[in-house]
Structure formats: C-alpha cells, structure tokens
N, C-alpha and C positions, 0 to 999 in steps of 0.2 A: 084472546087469552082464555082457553079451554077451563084450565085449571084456575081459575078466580071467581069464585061462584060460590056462594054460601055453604049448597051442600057440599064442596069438596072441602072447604073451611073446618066446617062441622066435622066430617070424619077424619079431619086430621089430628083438632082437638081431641075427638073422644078415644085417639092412639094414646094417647100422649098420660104418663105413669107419673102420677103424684106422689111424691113423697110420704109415708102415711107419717103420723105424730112424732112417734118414736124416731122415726129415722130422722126428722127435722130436727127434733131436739139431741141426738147424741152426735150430728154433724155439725149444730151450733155450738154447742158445749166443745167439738173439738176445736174449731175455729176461734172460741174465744180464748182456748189455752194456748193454743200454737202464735197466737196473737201474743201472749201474754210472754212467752217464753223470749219471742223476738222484741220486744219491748226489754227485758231485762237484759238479754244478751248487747242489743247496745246502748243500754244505763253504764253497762260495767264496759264497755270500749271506747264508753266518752270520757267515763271516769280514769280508765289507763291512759289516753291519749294524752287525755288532760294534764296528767301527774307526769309523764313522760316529758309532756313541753314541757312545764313546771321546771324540772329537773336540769334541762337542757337550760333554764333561761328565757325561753324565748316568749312563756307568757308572766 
C-alpha cells in the first residue's frame, strides 16, 4: 500500500479547508433554527392528529 504512509497522510491533511469562525457559527445558528422550525412543525401535527382522533372518538 503506496499510498499509506505519513507523508502522504500529511498532504492530504494539509488540502483539506477548515471552516473559518464565522462560517462555523452562521451554519450552526442555521442548524439550530431549521432544527427549531421542524420541532414546531410536528408540536402542531401531533397537536392536529391528536384533536382529529379526539373528534373521531377514538382516543
């Protein structure tokens, strides 16, 4: 195995594009809102389901 060997290790690492501060934090920020969003969308589809069965009877 050619390719398994520190220094090829090492210059694959040093390719490789970190995130800087900024971009970490306004793609967490967006994550935790899209997060937030889908947490409210099915608070209010358990709450409809729920009132739906309710309706019907059946719970």
């Amino acid at each position: 195995m050619k390719w398994f060997n520190l220094s090829a290790i090492w210059k694959e690492i040093s390719k490789i594009r970190w995130p800087k501060k900024e971009d970490l934090l306004v793609n967490s920020v967006q994550v935790i809102i899209f997060t937030g969003f889908f947490v409210i969308y099915f608070a209010i589809c358990l709450v409809v389901i729920s009132a739906l069965l309710n309706a019907l009877g059946v719970l």
